[in-house]
N, C-alpha and C positions, 0 to 999 in steps of 0.2 A: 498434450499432457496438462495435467492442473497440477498448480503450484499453490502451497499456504504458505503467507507472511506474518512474522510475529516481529514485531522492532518495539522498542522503548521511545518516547519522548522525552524530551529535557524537564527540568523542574518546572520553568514556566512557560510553558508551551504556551497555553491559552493567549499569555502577552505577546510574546515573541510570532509566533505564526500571523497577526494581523495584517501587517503588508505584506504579506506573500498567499493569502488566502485564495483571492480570485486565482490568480496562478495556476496554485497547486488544483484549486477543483477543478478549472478549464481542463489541465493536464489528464486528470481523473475520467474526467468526461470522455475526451478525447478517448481512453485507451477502453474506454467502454463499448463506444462507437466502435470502433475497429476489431472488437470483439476476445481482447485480452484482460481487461480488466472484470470480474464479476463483481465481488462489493468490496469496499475496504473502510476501515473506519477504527476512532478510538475507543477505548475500553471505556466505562460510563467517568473513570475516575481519569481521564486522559492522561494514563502511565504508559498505556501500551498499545500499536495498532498491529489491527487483525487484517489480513488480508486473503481473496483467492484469486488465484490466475489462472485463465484458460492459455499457455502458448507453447511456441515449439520446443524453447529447450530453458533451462533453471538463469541462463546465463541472460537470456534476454528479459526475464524479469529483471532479473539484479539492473542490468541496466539501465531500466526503465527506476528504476527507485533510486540508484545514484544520479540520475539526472532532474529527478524531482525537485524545485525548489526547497522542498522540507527538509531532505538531506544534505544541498547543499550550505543551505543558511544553518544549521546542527538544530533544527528543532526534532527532527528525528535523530537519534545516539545510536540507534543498535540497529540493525536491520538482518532476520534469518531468512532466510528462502529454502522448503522443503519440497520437496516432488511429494506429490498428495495420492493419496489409492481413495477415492468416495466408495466407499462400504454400501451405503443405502442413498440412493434418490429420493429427495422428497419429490412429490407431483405435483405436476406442472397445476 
């Protein structure tokens, strides 16, 4: 099933996320490689991240994003998780 993520970041993200940076991308990477994570990232004004997930159930995303350093350090505030329908495939 795919899943889209929509969270808020704190006012000052940009400061605050710098020691935990490597971290969070390794982590990112990681769930890429294993073939759950497809992109994630912040909005251009970094208020809010986008995300999609390919995995088996909504709860193992969630998981994986409370265990994020960005969640745990609160540079992420909000975090929603939807079960996703893709309407149209863009080509490969």
């Amino acid at each position: 099933m795919r899943f889209v993520l929509w969270g808020r970041y704190c006012a000052d993200a940009l400061e605050r996320r710098t020691p935990y940076r490597e971290e969070h991308l390794a982590g990112l990477r990681q769930q890429q490689q294993d073939g759950i994570l497809i992109t994630l990232g912040p909005t251009e004004d970094t208020s809010h991240v986008f995300g999609i997930y390919e995995a088996t159930s909504q709860e193992q995303v969630e998981e994986l994003l409370h265990g994020d350093v960005y969640w745990r350090q609160g540079i992420w505030t909000e975090l929603q998780v939807y079960p996703w329908i893709e309407a149209i495939k863009m080509p490969a």
